[in-house]
C-alpha positions as CSV (number, residue, x, y, z in Angstrom):
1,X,-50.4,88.8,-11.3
2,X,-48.0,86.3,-9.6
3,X,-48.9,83.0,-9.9
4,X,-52.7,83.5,-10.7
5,X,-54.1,82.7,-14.3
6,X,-56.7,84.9,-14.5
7,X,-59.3,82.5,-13.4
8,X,-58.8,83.3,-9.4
9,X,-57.1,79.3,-9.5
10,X,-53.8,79.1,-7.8
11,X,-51.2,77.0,-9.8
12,X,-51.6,74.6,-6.6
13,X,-55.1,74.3,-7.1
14,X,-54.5,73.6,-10.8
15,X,-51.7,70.8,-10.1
16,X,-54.5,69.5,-7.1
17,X,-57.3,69.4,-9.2
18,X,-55.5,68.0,-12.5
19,X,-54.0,65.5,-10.4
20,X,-57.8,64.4,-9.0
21,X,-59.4,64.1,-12.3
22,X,-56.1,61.8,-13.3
23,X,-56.5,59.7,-9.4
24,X,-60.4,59.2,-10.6
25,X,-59.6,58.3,-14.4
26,X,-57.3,55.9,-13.0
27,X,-59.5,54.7,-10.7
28,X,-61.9,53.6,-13.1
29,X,-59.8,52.1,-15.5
30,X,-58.5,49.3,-12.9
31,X,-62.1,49.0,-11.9
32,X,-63.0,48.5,-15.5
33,X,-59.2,46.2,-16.1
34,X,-60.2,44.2,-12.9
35,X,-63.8,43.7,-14.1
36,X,-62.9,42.3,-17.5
37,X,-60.2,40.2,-15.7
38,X,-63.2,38.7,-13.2
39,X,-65.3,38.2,-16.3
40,X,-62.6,36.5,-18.7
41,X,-61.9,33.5,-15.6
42,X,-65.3,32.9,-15.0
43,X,-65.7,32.7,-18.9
44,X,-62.9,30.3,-18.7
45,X,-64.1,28.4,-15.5
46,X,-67.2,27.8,-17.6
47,X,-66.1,26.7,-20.8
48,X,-63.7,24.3,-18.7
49,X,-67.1,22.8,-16.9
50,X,-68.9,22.9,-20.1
51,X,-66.3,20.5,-22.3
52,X,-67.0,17.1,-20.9
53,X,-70.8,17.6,-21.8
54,X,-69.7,18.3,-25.4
């Protein structure tokens, strides 16, 4: 059988694969990360604005 695994994949096409699904979980965990970050300075930014009206 070589390196098949029964599935007609190639190991290559397993490591290529595996290693797209990790690029795209990545991916949108530093979207999400960068998001949050946006979203925590502008909270900030606001809350500074906001404190001589208090």
């Amino acid at each position: 059988m070589g390196p098949r695994n029964g599935r007609g994949k190639s190991k290559g096409q397993i490591v290529f694969a595996v290693a797209h699904a990790l690029g795209i979980v990545g991916l949108a965990y530093f979207i999400v990360r960068l998001n949050r970050d946006r979203e925590r300075a502008v909270r900030q930014q606001v809350s500074s604005l906001a404190i001589p009206f208090a």
